[in-house]
Each structure stands twice: as structure tokens, then as C-alpha cells.
C-alpha positions in Angstrom: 72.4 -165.5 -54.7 75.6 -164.0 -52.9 77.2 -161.3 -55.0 79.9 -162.0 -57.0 83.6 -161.0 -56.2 84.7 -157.5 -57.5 88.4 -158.1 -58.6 89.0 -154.7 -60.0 87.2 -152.9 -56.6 89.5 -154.8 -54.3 92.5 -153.5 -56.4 91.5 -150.1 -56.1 91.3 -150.2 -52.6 94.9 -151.4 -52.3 95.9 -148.5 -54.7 94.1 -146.8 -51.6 95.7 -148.1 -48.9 98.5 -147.0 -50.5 98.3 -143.9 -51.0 96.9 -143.6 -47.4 100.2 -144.4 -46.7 102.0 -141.8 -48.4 102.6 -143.9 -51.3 101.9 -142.9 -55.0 102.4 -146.2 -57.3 102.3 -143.8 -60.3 104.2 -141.1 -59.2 108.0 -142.5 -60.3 109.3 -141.3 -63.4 112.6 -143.8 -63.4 114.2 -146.3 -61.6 118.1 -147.3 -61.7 118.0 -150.9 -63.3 121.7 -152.5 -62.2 121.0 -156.0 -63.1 118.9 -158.2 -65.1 117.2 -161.0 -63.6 118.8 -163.7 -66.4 122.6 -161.8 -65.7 122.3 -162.5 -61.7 121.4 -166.5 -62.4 124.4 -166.8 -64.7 126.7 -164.6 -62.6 125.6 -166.3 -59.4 125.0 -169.8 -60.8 127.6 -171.3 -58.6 127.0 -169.4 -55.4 126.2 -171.7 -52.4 123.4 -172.1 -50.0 123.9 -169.3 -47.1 123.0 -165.5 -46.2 124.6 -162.7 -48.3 128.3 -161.7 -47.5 128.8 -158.3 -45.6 130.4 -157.0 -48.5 128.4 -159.0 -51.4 127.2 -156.1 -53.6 123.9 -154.9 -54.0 121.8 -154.8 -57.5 118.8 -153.3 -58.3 116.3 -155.3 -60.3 113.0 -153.8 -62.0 109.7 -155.5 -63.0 106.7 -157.0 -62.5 105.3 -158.9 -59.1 104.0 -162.8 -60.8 103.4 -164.5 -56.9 103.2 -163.8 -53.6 103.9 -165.5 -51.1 103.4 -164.3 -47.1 105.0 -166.5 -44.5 105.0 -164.0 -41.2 108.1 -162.0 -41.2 108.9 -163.0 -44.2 107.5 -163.0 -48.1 108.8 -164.3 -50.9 107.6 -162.9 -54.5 109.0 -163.2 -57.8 109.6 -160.7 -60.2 109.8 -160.8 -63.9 111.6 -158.5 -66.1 112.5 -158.6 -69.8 115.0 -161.5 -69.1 113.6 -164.1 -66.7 112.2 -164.2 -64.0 113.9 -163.6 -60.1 112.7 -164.7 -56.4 112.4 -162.0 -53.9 113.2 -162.4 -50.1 111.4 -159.8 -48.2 112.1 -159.9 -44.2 110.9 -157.4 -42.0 114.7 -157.5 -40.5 115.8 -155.9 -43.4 112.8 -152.9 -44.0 111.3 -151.2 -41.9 108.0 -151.6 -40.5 106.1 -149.3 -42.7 108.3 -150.4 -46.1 107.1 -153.8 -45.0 103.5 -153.1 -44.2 103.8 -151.7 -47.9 104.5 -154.4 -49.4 102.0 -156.2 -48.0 99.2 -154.2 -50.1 101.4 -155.0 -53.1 100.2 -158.1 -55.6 100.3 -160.5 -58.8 101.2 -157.9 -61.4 102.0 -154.5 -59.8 105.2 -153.4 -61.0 108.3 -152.5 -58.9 111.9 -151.6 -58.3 114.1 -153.5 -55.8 117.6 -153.3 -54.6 120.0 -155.6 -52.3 122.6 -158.4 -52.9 122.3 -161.9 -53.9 122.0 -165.2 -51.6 120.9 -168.6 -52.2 117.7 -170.1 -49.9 118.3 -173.2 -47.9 115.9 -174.5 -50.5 118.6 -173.7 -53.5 116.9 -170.8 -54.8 118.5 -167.9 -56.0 117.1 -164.7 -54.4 117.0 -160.8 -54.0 117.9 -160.1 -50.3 115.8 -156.8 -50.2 117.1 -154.1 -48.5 115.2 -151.7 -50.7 112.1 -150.9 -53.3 109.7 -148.5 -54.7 106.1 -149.2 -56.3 106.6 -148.2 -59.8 103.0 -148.8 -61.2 100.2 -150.8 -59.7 98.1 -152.8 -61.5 94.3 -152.8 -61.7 93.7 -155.0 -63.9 93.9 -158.6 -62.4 95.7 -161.0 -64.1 94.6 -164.2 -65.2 96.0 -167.1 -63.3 96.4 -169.3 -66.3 96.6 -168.0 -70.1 94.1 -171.1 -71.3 96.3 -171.3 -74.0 94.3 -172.6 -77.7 91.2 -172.0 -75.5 91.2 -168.6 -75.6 93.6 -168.0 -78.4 91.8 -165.2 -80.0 91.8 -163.3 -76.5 95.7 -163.7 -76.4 96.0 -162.5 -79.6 93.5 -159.6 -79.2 94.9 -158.4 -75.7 98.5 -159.4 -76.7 99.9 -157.3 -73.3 98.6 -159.7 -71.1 99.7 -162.7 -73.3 102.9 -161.3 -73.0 103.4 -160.4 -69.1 101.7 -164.3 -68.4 103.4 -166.6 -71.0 107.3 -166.2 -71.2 107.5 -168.4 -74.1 105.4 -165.4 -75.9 107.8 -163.0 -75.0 110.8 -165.3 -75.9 109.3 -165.3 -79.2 109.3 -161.6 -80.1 112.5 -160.4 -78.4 113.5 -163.6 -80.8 112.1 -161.7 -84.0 113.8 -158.4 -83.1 117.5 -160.5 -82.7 116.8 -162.0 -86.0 115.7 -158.9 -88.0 119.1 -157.1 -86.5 121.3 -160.4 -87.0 119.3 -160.1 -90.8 120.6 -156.5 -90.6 124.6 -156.6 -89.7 124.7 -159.8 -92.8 122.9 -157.6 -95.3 125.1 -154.4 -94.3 128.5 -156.4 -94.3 128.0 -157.0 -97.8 127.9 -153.7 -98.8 124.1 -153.3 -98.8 122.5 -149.8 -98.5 119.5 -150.0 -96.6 116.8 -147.3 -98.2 112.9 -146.6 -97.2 110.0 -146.6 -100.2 106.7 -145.3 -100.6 103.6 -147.3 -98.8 101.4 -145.6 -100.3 101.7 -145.9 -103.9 99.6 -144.7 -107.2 100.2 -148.1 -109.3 100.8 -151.2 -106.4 102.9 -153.2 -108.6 105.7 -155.8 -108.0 103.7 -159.0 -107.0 100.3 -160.7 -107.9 98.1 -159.8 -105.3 94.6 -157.7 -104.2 95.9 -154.4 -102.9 94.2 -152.1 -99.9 92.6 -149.2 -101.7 92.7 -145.6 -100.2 92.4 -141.9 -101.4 94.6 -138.9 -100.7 92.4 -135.7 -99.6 95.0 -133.9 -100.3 95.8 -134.3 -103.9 92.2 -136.4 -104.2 93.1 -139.5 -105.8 93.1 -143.0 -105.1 96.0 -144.8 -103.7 97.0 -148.0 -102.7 99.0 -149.4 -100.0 101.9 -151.0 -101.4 102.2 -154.7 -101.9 105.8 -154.9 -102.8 108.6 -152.9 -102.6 110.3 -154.4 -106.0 109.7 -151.5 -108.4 110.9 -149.0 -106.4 114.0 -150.6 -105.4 114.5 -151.7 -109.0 114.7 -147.5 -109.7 117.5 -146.9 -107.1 119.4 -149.8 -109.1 118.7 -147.7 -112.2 120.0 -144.6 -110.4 123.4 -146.1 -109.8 122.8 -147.0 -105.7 124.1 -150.8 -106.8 123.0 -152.5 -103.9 120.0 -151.8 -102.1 117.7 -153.5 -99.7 114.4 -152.3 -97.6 112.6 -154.3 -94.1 109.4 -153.0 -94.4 105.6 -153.9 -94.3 103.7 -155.1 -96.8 99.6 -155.1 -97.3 97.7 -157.7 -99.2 93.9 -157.7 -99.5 93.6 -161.6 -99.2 92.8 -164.4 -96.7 94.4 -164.9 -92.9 95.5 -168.7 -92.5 98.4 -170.1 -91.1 100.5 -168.8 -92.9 98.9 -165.7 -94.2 98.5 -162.4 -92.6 97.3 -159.4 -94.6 100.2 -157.3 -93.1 103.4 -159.0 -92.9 107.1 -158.2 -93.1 108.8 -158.6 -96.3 112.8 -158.1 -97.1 113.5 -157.1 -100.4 117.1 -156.9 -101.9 118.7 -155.8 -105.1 122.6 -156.4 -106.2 123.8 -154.8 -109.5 125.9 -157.2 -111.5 124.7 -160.3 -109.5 122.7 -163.0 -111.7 120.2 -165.4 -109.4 123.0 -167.9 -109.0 125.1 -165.1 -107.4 121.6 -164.8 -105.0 121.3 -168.4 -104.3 125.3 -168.5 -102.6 124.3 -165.3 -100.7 120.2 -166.8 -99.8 121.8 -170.3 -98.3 124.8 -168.2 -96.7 122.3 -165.9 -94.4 120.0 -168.9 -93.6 122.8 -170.3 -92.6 124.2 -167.7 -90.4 120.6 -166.9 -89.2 119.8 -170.3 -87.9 123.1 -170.6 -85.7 122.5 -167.3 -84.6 119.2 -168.6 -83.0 120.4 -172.5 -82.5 124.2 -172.6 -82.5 123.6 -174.9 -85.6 122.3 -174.7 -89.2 119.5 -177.0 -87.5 116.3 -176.0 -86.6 113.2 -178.0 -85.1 110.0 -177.2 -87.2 107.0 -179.6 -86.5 108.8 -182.3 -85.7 111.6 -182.1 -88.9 115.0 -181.4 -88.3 115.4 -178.5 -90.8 118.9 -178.2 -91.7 120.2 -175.1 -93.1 124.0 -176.5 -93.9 125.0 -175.0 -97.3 124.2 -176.1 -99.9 120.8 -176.3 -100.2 119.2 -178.8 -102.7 118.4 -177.5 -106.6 115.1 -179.1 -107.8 114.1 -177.3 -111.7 110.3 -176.0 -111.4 109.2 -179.0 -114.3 111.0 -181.3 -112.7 109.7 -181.1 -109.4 106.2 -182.1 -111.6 107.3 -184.5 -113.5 109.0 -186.3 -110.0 106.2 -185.9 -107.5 103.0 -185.6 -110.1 104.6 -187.5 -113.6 103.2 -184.3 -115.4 104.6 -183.1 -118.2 106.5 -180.2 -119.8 103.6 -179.5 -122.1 100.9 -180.0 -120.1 102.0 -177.7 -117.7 102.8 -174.8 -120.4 100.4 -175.3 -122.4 97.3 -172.9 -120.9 94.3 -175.3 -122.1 96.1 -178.7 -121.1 96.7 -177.1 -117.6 93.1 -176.1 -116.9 92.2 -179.7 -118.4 94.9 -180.5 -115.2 93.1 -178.6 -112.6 89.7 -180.6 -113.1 91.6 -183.9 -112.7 93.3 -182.8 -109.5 90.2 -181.6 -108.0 91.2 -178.1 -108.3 88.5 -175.0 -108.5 89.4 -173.2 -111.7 91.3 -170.3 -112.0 90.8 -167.4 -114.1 94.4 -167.4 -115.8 97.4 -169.6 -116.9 99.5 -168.5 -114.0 96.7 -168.8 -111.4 96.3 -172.4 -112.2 99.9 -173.4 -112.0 100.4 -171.6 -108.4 97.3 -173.8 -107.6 99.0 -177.2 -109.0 102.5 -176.1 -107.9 100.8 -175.8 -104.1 98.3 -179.7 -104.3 101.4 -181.2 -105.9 105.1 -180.6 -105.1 104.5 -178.2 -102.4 103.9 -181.1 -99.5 107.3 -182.7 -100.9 109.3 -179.8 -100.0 110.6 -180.0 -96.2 114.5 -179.6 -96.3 116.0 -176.4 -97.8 115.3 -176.4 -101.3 115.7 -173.8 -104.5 112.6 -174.8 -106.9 114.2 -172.8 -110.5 113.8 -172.1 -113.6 110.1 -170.7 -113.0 108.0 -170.2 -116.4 107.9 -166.4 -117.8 103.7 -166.6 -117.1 104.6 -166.9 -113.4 107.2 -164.1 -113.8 106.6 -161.3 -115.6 109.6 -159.2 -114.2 112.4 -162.0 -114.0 114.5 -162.4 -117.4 114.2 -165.5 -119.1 116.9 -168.4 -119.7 119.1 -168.0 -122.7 118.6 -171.4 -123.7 114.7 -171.5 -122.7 113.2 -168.6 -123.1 109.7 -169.8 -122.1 111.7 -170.5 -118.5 113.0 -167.8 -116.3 116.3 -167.3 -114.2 114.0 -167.3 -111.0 114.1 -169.7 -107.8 111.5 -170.0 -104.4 113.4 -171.2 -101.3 111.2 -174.0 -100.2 111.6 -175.5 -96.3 109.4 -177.4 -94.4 106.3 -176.9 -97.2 106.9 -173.3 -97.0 107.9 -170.7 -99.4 110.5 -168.4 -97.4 112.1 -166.7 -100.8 111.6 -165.7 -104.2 114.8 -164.2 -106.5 114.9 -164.1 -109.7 118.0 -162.4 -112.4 116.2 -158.9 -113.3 114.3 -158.4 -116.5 115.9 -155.3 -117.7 114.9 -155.2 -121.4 112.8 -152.2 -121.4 110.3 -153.6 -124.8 110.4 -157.4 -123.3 108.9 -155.8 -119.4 106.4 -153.7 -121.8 105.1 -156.9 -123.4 104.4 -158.7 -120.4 102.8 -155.7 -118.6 100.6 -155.9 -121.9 99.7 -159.5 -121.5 99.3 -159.0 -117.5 96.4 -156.3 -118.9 94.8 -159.3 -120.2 94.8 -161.4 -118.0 93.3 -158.3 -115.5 90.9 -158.1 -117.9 89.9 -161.4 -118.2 89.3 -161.8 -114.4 91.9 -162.3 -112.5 91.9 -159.3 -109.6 95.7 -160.2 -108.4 97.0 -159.1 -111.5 98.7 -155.6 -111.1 98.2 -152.9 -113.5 101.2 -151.8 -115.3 103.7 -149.3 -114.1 104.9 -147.6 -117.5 107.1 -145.1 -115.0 108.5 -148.5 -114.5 109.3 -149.4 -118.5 110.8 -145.6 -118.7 113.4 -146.2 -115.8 114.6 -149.5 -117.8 114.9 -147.7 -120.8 117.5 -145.5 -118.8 119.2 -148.5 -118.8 119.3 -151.5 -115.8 122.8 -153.2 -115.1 122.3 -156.8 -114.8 120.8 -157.0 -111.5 119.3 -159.8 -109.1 116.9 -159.5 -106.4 115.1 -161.3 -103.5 111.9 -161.2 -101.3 112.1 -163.1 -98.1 108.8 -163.2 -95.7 110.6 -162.3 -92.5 107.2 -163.7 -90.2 107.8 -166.9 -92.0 111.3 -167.4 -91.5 110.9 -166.2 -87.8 108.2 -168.9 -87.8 110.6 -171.5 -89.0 113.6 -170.5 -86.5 111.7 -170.3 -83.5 109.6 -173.4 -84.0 106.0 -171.7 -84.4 103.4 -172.9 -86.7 101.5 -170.0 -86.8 102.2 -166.3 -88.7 99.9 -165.0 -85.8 102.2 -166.3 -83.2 105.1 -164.8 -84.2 103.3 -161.3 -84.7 102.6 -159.0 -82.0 99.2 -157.4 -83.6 98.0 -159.8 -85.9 94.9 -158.4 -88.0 91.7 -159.6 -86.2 87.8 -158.7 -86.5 86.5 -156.7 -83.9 84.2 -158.0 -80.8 81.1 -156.2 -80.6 80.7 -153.3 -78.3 80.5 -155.1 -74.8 81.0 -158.7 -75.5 84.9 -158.1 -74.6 83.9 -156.4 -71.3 81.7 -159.6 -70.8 84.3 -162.3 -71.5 86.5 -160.4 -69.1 83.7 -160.4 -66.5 83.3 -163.9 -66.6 86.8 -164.8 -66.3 87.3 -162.9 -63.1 84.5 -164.0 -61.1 
């Protein structure tokens, strides 16, 4: 049996060949980028077919080699940079004979710097007339020819570089994510918002329900937690007279990885003194608004085959309604803690270990596959919210919405609980529930009851789940594709090397 080919040790001897040339692919330390290749196909979109004019002005473009393509005197490669990608015209004409000879050794993924003006090919395409380049980096490390997409779409995932340099679309999606996050920015900021930075790691991980990532300091030997919120925190800078405060950060939760789960994700959180949550409903549907034409032109986005649209204002369905409309259940079944176990049995449902738990579990089998345009689900009970302030004329309801679209949760606000003795009852009765099983329950935060009792303007605050909202405006349907390092289990040692193996030969 004939030996199979060595892709790697027939890269290495082209890094040879050119350095027998005098030629050190990882020797430059910058090149001058002039041009963009997305820039030059709008700037020369309506150049005709012809050589470059004497005088046409020469750009230097900067990225990697995706194709090559020898004809004699001539090749033709393209090279992609951040922006698109751009066809190359190398003649021999225009080099000399060693620069051509160079690039002769050069291939499918090296990276380079070229210079010379603009022409369009006989065959319409836009090109690079080359009158210049230098080998920035070579690669040794073939690249695949095709990306087999869902096939391999733990290897994209684990070896994200490659999926980026191979699959545009990839790339289009996370320079997406950063436009949207810095769009999210200049909104929040023109209001008035001060953006601040809290603790990760945190004594007491408070501020939702969920399983927190344990640690321990060496230093002052104790255990820690990795935050799962940023609420309390934020809540204190309200308390010390910041007024309106808001934090991008990450956020850890021990629990499972699905398609719309990751265990790390991005979370905004933002707090407004002297707003109540109707005050954060206008100012919820006016960013998803201005975020969605941002990315579409429109307040219309295209999300598994809905047309989301984001035109203002977004529908108001109450939180017993929306059971009573899509499940005919009732008020008192649903607060009632016994009646709504009895309701998880005749849905099917596993049962949960606390009042709260199970109506999360209903709210998800029953109205939650109902919910596909923008809509604010209010008027939450106080067992699902133990920090949001209740209704003056229901006080076993809360002034708290969720921001539903396309079966998604992509916000949670609520009016602040800022009764000092009210917050210390419900951490009390959240103790309970801890004890009586259910793990997602935080413990209390009495640092948190002593900075209300300094006294908390009325205040309102929102969450939004930036990876799910990124999801939504760029059309993905999964949190991992729309993260550049999603959380994975590692291969064991070797079996990566292996796959890789088998994919060159």
C-alpha cells in the first residue's frame, strides 16, 4: 500500500524553498493596508472592462491567499481580508522574475500583502493589477477544501479559526455581534447611562435562580462563586446615588448547553432611578427597534422562517392571561402551589421541587410556543420574583415583564423591590425553598437588605441575553453559532490529531 500524502511535509518544504530564496514569511512585523477588499468593489463597482489607467492609483490590500490559479505568465489568486474577498492578477510583466518565481511557492491560506491599482478582467472581474507584495505569514497548516458544514460541526466549533478563515458567513456573524453590542452601546449611553464593571467572582452569587460555578480564593481561603448575575451589584450603585447604571459582561451558570443555552453567555443589565417597568418597556421596544434597523434597515428580521417585526409597540399579554388563552388554566390553579403540582402531572411534566420551579416548567410546555412576534408577558407572580415589587392592586402579582420573540425569552425587567423588610421576607422564603431541594435557589444576600435600608429610589431594571438577541438579528438558531468559543468537552489526547489525519489524506 502506497504511502499516504504528507500535506503538512509538502508545506514545509515550500516554507523552504522560500527561504532558499531569501525570503522569510515570518519575518514582517507590519504592512501598510490602504484599502479594503469590500471598499475597492464599491468604489470601483462601475469601472469598465480594460487595463489600469497610467495614472489609476495604486492600493495595497492585506490577507489571506483562498485559490490559486496558474495560467503561464499569469496567476490569478484571491485574497480575503476582514471585508470580502478580492481577485489578484499576477503577470510576470509586472514582477520580476524572482518576485514571480515567489509566488509560485505561495498557496491556499498563506497570508500576504499586495500593492497596485484596480482593473476589470475581460471576464468582468474586478482585480488587483500587482505590481507589488510581501509574504506576511505562511501557512502550515492545510486548509480544508470544504468546511462539511453540520458534518463536522463540533470541529468548527472546537477549531473556530479555521471555521472562520473558510466560511464567510461565520465571520459575517461575529463582526455582526461586535456592531450590535457597540450600536447597544451609543443607545444605552445617549440616554444618560453610566456604564460600570462588577465583581465575577462573588462571595453570595445572587440575582437570578440558577446553579452557580464554585471556586476558592488561596488567597483569603474561602469559597467563591462566579457570578450569575450582575443585578445586586448594580442595584448598590443605584443606592449610592449613580442613577443610571448599566454593565455588558459575562455571566456563568452551572446548567445544561442546548440551543439556546450556553453556560457562559453575555448578559446586559440596566438600572434607571425614578423609572417604573412601564418607563422600561418604552425604552426595551425603542432599542429593539433601533437595533434591528441597524442590522436590516427595518424593524424586520427573518428568524426561522417568521418575519419578526420589531415596529414599536410591541404586544402586552398579562402572565395569567396568556394561561388562561393558550392552556384555559386558571388564576387559582396556577397560584395555588398544590393545584399547580396537580397541573404538572396532567401536562406530562416531571415534578419540580418548588412552586416557582413548576410554573417556569408550565409557562415553557404552554404559552411559550405561542410567543413568535415581539411580546411583553407582565404582571409575573411574586414566587417567580422575589426582587421585583409587587402591584398595588395585586399584590400576589409583580410589576415585572419577559420580552418574548420568536419562542424566546430576550428580556426580563421588572419595577425594583426596594422595601428593605418585604426583600428580607422573600430571601427567607427562597431559604426554604433551598432547603427543600431546589439547588437554583440563591442564598440570601443580607449586604443586599442593608443597602435597601439606606434607602432605594424607585428604580427599574433589565436583563437582556445579548447571544440571544444576536441570534435573532442575524438569523441563527443556535447560541453556539453566534459565539466564538462556545463551552465544549474535550477530545481525548490524540483523537483530534487523528480526525485531522484523516481529513488530509
Amino acid at each position: 500500500m502506497a504511502n499516504a500524502p504528507d500535506p503538512i511535509g509538502a508545506r514545509r518544504a515550500r516554507l523552504e524553498a522560500l527561504r532558499e530564496r531569501g525570503v522569510d514569511p515570518f519575518s514582517a512585523t507590519r504592512f501598510e493596508v490602504t484599502a479594503h477588499a469590500a471598499d475597492l468593489s464599491v468604489r470601483y463597482a462601475d469601472l469598465t472592462s480594460g487595463p489600469p489607467a497610467e495614472d489609476a492609483p495604486e492600493w495595497a490590500l492585506a490577507g489571506r491567499i483562498m485559490s490559486v490559479r496558474g495560467q503561464g505568465k499569469v496567476i490569478f489568486a484571491d485574497l480575503a481580508d476582514r471585508t470580502a474577498s478580492f481577485q489578484l492578477f499576477i503577470r510576470l510583466d509586472n514582477l520580476s522574475a524572482e518576485a514571480f518565481e515567489v509566488f509560485r511557492e505561495l498557496e491556499r491560506g498563506d497570508i500576504i500583502g499586495a500593492r497596485g491599482p484596480v482593473f476589470r478582467t475581460k471576464a468582468g472581474e474586478l482585480s488587483l493589477s500587482v505590481t507589488g507584495f510581501e509574504v506576511l505569514a505562511k501557512s502550515l497548516q492545510p486548509l480544508p477544501d470544504k468546511w462539511h458544514g453540520l458534518q463536522d460541526v463540533e470541529k468548527r466549533y472546537r477549531r473556530r479559526y479555521v471555521d472562520l478563515i473558510v466560511n464567510r458567513p461565520v465571520l459575517d456573524v461575529m463582526i455582526a455581534r461586535s456592531r450590535i453590542i457597540a450600536e447597544m452601546r451609543r443607545f444605552i449611553d445617549a440616554h444618560g447611562f453610566f456604564e460600570v464593571e462588577t465583581p465575577t467572582l462573588v462571595t453570595v452569587a445572587g440575582g437570578a435562580a440558577a446553579r452557580p460555578f464554585l471556586t476558592h480564593s488561596n488567597a483569603l481561603d474561602i469559597p467563591l462563586s462566579l457570578r450569575i448575575a450582575t443585578e445586586l451589584y448594580l442595584k448598590r450603585l443605584i443606592v449610592g446615588g449613580m442613577e443610571r447604571v448599566y454593565e455588558i459582561g459575562r455571566i456563568w451558570r452551572n446548567e445544561g448547553i442546548d440551543r439556546t443555552h450556553n453556560p457562559e453567555f453575555t448578559m446586559l443589565e440596566l438600572y434607571a432611578a425614578f423609572w417604573n417597568v412601564r418607563d422600561m418597556m418604552s425604552f426595551n421596544e425603542d432599542l429593539m427597534a433601533h437595533l434591528a434597523r441597524s442590522v436590516h434597515g427595518s424593524e424586520t428580521a427573518l428568524y426561522r422562517g417568521d418575519a419578526i417585526s420589531f415596529a414599536t409597540p410591541f404586544r402586552r399579554l398579562g402572565y395569567l392571561e396568556a394561561f388562561e388563552e393558550y392552556g384555559g388554566l386558571s388564576r387559582d390553579q396556577l397560584l395555588d402551589a398544590d393545584a399547580c403540582h396537580h397541573l404538572l402531572h396532567d401536562f406530562g411534566i416531571p415534578e419540580s421541587p418548588s412552586h416557582s420551579h413548576a410554573l417556569d416548567k408550565l409557562f415553557e410546555r404552554i404559552v411559550e410556543p405561542h410567543l413568535i412576534q415581539p411580546t411583553f408577558v407582565y404582571g409575573y407572580p411574586v414566587v417567580l420574583s422575589p426582587l421585583a415589587k409587587r402591584m398595588k392592586d395585586d399584590p400576589l402579582l409583580t410589576e415585572r415583564y419577559e420580552l418574548f420573540a420568536a419562542n424566546m425569552e430576550l428580556a426580563n425587567a421588572f419595577t425594583e423591590l426596594n422595601d428593605p423588610d418585604d426583600q428580607r421576607r422573600r430571601f427567607e422564603l427562597q431559604a426554604i425553598e433551598k432547603a427543600a431541594g431546589d439547588h437554583e435557589v440563591p442564598p440570601p444576600d443580607w449586604d443586599f437588605v442593608t443597602a435597601l435600608e439606606y434607602g432605594l429610589p424607585p428604580t427599574a431594571g433589565i436583563g437582556i441575553g445579548i447571544d440571544r438577541l444576536v441570534m435573532m438579528l442575524t438569523g441563527n438558531e443556535s447560541i453556539r453559532d453566534v459565539l466564538l468559543f462556545p463551552l465544549q468537552r474535550p477530545l481525548p489526547p490524540g483523537d483530534d490529531d487523528e480526525a485531522e489525519a484523516e481529513e488530509q489524506t
